[in-house]
C-alpha positions as a Markdown table, in Angstrom:
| # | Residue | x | y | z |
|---|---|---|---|---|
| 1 | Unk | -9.6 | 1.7 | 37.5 |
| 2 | Unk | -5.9 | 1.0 | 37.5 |
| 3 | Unk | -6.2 | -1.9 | 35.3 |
| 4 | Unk | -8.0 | 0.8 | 32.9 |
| 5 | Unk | -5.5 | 3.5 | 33.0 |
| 6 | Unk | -2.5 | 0.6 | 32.0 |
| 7 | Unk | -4.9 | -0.6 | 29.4 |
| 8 | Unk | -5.4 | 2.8 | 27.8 |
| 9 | Unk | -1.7 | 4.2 | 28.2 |
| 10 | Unk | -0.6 | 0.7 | 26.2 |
| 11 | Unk | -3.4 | 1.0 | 23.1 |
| 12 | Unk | -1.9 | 4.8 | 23.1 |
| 13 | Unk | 1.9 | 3.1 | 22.5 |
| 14 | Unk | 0.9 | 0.2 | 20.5 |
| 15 | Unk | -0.8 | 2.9 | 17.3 |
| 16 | Unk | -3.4 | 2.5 | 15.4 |
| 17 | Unk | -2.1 | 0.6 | 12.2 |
| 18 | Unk | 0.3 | -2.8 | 11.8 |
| 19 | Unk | 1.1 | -4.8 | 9.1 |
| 20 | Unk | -2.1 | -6.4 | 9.5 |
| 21 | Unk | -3.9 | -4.4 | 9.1 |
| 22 | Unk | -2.5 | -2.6 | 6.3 |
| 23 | Unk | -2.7 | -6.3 | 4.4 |
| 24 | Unk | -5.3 | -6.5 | 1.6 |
| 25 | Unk | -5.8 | -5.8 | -1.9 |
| 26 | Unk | -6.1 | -1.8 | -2.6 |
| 27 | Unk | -6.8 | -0.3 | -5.6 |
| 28 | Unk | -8.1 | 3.0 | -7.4 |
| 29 | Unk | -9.6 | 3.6 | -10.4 |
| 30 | Unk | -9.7 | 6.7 | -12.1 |
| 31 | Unk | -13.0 | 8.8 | -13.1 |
| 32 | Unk | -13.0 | 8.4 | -17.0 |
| 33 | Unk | -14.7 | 6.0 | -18.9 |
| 34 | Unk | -13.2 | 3.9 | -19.7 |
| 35 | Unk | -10.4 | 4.3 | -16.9 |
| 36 | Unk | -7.2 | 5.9 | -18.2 |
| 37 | Unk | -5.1 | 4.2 | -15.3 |
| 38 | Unk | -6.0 | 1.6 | -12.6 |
| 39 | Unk | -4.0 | 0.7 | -9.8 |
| 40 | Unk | -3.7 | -2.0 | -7.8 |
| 41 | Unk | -1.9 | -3.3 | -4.4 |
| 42 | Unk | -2.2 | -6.4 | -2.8 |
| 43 | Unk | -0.6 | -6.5 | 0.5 |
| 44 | Unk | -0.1 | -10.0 | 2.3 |
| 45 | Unk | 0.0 | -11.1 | 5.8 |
| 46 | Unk | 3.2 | -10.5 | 7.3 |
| 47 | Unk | 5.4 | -13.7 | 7.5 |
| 48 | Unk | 8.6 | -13.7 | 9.5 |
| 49 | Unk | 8.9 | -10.1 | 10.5 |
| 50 | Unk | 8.5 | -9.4 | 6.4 |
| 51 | Unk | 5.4 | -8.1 | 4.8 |
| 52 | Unk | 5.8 | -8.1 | 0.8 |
| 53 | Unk | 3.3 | -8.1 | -1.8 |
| 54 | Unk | 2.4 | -6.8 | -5.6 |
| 55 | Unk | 1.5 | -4.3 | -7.8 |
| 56 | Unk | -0.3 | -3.8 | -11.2 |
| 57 | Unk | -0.6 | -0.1 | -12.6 |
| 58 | Unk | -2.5 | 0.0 | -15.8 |
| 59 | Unk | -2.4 | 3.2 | -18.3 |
| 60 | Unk | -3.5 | 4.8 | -21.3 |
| 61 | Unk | -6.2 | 3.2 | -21.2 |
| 62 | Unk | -4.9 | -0.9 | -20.7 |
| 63 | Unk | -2.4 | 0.1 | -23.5 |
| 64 | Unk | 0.6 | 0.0 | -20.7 |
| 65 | Unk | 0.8 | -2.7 | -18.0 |
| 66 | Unk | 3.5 | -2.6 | -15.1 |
| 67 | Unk | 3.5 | -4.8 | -12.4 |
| 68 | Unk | 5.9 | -6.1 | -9.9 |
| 69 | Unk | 6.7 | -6.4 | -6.2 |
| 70 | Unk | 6.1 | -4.9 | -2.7 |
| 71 | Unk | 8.3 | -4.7 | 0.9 |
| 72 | Unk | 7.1 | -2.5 | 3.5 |
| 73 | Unk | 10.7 | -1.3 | 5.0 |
| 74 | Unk | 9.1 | 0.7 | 7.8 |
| 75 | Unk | 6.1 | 1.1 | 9.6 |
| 76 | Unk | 5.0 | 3.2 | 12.5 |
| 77 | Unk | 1.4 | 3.5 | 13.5 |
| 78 | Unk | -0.7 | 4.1 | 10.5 |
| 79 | Unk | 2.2 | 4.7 | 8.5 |
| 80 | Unk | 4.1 | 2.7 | 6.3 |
| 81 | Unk | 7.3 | 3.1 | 3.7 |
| 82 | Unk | 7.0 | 0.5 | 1.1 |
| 83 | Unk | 9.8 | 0.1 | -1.4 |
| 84 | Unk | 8.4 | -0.7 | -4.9 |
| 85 | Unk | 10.5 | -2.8 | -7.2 |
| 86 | Unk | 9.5 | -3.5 | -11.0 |
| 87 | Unk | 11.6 | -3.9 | -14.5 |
| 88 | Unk | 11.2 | -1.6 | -17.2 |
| 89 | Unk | 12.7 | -1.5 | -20.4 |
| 90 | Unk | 15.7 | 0.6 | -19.2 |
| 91 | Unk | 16.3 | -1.9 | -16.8 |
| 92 | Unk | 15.0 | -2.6 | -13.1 |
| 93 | Unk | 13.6 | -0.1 | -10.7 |
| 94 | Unk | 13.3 | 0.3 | -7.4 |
| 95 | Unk | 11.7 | 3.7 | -5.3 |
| 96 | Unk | 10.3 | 3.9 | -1.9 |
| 97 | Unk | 7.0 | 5.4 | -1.5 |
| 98 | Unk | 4.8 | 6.5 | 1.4 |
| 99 | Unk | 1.2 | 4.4 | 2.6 |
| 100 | Unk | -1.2 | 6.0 | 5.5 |
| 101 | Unk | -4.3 | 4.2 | 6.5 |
| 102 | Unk | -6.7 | 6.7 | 6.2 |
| 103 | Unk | -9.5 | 4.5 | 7.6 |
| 104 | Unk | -10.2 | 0.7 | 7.8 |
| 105 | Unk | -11.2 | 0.6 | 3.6 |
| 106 | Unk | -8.9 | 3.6 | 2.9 |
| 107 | Unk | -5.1 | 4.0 | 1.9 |
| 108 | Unk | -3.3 | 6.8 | 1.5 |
| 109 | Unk | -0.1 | 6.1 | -1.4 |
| 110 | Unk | 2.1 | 9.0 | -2.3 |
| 111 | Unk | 5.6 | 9.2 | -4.2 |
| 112 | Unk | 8.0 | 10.2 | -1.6 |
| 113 | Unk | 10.2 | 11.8 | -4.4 |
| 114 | Unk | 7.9 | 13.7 | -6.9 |
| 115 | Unk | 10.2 | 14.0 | -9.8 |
| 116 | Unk | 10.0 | 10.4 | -10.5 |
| 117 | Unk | 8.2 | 9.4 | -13.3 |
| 118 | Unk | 6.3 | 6.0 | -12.4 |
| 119 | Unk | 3.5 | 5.6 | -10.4 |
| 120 | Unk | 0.6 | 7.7 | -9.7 |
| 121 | Unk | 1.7 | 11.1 | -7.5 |
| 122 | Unk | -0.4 | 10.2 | -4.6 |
| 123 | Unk | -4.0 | 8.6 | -4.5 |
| 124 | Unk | -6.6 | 7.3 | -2.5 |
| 125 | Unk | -6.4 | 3.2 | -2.9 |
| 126 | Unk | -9.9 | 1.6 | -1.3 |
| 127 | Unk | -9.6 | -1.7 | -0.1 |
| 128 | Unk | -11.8 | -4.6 | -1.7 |
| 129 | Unk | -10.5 | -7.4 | 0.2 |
| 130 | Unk | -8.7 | -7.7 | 3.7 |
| 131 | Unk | -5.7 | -9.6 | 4.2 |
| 132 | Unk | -7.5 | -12.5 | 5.5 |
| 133 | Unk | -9.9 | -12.9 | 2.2 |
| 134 | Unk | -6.9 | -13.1 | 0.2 |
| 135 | Unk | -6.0 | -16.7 | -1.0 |
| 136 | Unk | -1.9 | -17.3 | -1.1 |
């Protein structure tokens, strides 16, 4: 019973979500047909305390294409802060924006500064493939 109680109290600290499980590739495609925007994530495996990764966002309908890369800078149970890094034709870009793992196949991603124009406002990414299906 004791060795249950310790067992229990240290699931409670450890939290539901690491960077494992937040690996995987994440996306979210909108209701129209065809799509106005898609949006992707990949996540990879963390790799010496880093976990980094990709994006593509496509809009207006494929006519726009951005892409670039991924660092989770924080993470605390099933929450993450992942700074988002791209160039665009005024230059490069960099914001930090907010991921909660809603349930094992669903992501929570939301701007943490609203007034930025790039990237959906929030959405719900689903996850296609986990961290261990994707090939490096």
């Amino acid at each position: 019973m004791k060795n249950l109680i310790i067992l229990l109290i240290c699931l409670m600290y450890i939290g539901v979500g690491n960077a494992q499980e937040f690996g995987g590739d994440w996306s979210f495609v909108s209701g129209e047909t065809p799509p106005e925007y898609v949006f992707s994530l990949i996540i990879y495996p963390e790799k010496n305390g880093i976990t980094k990764g990709e994006y593509i966002f496509t809009w207006y309908f494929g006519n726009r294409i951005d892409e670039g890369n991924v660092r989770m800078i924080s993470k605390k149970g099933n929450k993450a802060v992942l700074r988002i890094s791209t160039v665009s034709h005024s230059g490069p870009l960099s914001k930090l924006f907010n991921i909660e793992l809603l349930t094992d196949s669903t992501l929570y991603f939301t701007r943490r500064k609203h007034d930025d124009y790039w990237l959906p406002d929030s959405v719900v990414l689903e996850r296609s493939r986990k961290v261990d299906e994707i090939e490096l």
